[in-house]
C-alpha positions in Angstrom: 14.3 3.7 -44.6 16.5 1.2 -46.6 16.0 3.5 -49.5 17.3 5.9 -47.7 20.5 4.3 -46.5 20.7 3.0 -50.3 20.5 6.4 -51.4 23.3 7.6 -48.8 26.0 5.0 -50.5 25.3 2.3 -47.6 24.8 -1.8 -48.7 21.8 -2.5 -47.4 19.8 -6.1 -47.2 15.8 -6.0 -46.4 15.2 -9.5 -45.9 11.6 -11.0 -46.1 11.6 -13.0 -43.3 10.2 -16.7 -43.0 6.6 -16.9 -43.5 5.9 -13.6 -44.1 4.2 -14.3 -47.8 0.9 -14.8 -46.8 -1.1 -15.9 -43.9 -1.1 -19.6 -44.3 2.9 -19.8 -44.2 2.5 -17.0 -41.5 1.1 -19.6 -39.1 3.5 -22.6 -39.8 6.6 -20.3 -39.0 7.9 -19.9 -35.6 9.9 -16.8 -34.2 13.4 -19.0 -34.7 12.8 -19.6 -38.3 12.0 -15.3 -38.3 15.5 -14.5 -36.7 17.4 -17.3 -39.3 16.0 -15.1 -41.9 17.2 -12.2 -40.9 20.7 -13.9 -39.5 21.2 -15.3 -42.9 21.0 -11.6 -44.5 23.7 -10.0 -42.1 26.1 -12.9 -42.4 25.3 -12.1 -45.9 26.2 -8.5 -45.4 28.9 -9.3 -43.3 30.9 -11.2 -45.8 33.0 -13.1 -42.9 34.5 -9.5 -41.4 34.7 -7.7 -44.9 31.8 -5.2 -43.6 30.9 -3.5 -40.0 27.2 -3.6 -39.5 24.5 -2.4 -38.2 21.1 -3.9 -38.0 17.9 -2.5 -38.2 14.4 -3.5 -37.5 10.9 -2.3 -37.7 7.9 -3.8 -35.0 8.4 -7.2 -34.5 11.7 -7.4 -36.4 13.0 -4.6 -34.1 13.0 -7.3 -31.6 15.0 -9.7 -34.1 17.6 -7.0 -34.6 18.1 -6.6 -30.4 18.5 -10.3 -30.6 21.2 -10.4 -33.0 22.8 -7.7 -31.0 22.4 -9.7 -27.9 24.0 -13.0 -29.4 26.5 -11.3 -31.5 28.3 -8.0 -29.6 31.2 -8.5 -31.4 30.0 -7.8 -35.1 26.9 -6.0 -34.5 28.0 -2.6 -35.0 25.2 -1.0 -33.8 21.1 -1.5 -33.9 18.3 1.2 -34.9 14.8 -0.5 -33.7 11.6 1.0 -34.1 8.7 0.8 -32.8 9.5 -2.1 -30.5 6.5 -4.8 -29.0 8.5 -5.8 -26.3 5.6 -6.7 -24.2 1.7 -7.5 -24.7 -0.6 -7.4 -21.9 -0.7 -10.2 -19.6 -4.8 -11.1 -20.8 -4.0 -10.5 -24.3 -1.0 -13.2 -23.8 -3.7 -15.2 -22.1 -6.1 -15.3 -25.0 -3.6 -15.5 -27.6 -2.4 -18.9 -25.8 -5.8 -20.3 -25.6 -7.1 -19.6 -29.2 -3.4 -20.7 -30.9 -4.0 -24.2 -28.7 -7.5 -24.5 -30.5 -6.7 -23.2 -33.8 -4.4 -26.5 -34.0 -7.6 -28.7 -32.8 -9.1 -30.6 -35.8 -12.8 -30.3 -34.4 -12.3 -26.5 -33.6 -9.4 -24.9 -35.4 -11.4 -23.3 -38.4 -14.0 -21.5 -36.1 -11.2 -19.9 -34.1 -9.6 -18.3 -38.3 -6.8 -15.5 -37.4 -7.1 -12.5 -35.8 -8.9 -9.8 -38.2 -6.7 -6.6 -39.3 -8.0 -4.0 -41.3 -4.9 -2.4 -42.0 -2.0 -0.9 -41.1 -1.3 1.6 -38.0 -0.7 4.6 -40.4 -2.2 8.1 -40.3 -1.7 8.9 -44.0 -4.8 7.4 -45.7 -2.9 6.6 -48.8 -0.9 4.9 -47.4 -3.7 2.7 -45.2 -5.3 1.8 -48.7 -2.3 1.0 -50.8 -0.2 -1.6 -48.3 0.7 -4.7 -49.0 0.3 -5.9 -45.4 -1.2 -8.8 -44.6 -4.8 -8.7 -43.5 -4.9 -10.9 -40.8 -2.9 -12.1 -37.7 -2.6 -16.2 -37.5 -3.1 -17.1 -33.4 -0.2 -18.8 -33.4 1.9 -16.1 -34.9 1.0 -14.3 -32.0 1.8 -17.2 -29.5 5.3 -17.0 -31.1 5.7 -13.2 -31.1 5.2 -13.3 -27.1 7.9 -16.3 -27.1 9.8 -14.1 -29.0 9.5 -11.1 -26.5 9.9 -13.3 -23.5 13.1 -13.9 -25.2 14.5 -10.3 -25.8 13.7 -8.9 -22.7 15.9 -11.3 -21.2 18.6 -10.6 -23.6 18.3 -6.7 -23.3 21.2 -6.7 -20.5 23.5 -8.4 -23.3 23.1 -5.5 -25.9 25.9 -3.0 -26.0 26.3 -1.2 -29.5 24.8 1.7 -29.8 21.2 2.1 -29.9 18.9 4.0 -31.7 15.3 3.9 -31.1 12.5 5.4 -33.1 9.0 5.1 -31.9 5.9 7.5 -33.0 4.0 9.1 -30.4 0.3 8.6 -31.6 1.2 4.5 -32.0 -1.8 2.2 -31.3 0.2 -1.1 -31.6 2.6 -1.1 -29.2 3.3 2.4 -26.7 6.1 5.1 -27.1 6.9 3.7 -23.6 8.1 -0.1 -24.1 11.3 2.0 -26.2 11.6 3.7 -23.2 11.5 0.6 -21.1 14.4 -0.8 -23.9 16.6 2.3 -23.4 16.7 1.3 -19.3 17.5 -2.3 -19.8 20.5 -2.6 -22.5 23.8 -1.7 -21.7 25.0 0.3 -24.5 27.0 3.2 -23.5 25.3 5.1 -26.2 21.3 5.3 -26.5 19.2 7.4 -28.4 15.6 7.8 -28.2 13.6 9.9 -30.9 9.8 10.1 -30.1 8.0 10.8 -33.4 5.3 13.6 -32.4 3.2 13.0 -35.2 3.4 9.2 -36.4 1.3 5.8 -35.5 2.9 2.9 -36.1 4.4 2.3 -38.9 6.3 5.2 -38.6 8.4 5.0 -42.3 5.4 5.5 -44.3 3.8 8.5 -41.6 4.5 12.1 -41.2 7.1 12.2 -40.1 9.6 10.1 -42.3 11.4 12.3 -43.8 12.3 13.2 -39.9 12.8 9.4 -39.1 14.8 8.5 -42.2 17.2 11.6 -41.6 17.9 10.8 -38.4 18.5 7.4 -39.4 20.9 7.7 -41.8 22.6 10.4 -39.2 23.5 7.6 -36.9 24.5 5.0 -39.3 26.5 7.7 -40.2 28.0 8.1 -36.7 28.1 4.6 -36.3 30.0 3.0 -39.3 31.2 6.3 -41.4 30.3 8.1 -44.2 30.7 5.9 -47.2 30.9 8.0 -49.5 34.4 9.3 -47.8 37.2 7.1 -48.5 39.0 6.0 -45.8 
């Protein structure tokens, strides 16, 4: 997707965000030090007022990108989020307190390990077998992903730039219908909802990409211009 909006004539930053090199950093970072990351890129992109922009954000960082809408609804432009976690169920927030409590215990910790992933939520197999991803989810990662929900979904009232949101139907991480629970709650006069029909998860390496990253771009479009037309 940033390809894409490259390829269009748009600056684009893709951030890796705090912790996110391997699992061991992974589990030392909270979600604070994950939006500062991606903070630090738009005020790069920003350039004090010299750019409009719009922020975009995949899973987890979907969230981070309706935060920085929330705090900032002066210069966020406008906000594309995909495939948003907004919520985990209440047991699974139960047991991902509990086990990030004893993974910090010295007598405990390294019996409780991480979370075991096999791979990512994609239906193209190639795809499955070639990522990068990390193969593992730390416990507290997780305690600090639910923080980080708890503190979106009390935001989502203060989000008014336009709002595009991409989720694929066949997703097994987090339901087409927490988007749909997104599009009630913000108060952008313009929201835009496209369901994927044939994607899981990670829906810019699925089926239907070429679908997703067109529609993208369409809306940046919409949103901050064509820049390849001077003004």
């Amino acid at each position: 997707m940033a390809h894409t909006l490259a390829d269009r004539g748009f600056a684009v930053r893709a951030p890796l965000l705090a912790g996110h090199t391997d699992l061991h950093a992974l589990e030392r970072a909270t979600w604070r030090d994950w939006y500062d990351s991606a903070g630090t890129a738009f005020d790069e992109l920003h350039d004090a007022g010299r750019r409009r922009v719009m922020v975009l954000g995949f899973s987890m960082g979907s969230l981070l990108a309706l935060r920085l809408a929330a705090l900032r609804p002066d210069v966020v432009a406008g906000v594309i989020a995909i495939a948003v976690p907004l919520s985990l169920d209440a047991w699974k927030r139960r047991a991902i307190s509990t086990l990030a409590k004893l993974r910090t215990s010295p007598l405990v910790g390294s019996l409780v390990g991480v979370l075991p992933k096999s791979g990512p939520d994609v239906r193209i197999q190639r795809e499955f077998q070639n990522s990068p991803s990390l193969r593992g989810f730390p416990y507290p990662a997780l305690a600090e992903l639910c923080a980080l929900q708890d503190e979106v979904a009390d935001l989502l009232p203060h989000v008014r730039a336009p709002l595009l949101l991409v989720h694929g139907r066949l997703d097994h991480t987090t339901a087409p219908e927490q988007s749909s629970r997104v599009a009630q709650q913000v108060s952008s006069s313009r929201v835009e909802l496209e369901i994927l029909p044939r994607s899981f998860h990670i829906v810019g390496l699925d089926l239907d990409r070429d679908h997703a990253c067109d529609r993208i771009a369409r809306f940046a479009v919409s949103v901050l211009g064509d820049p390849n037309v001077a003004s």
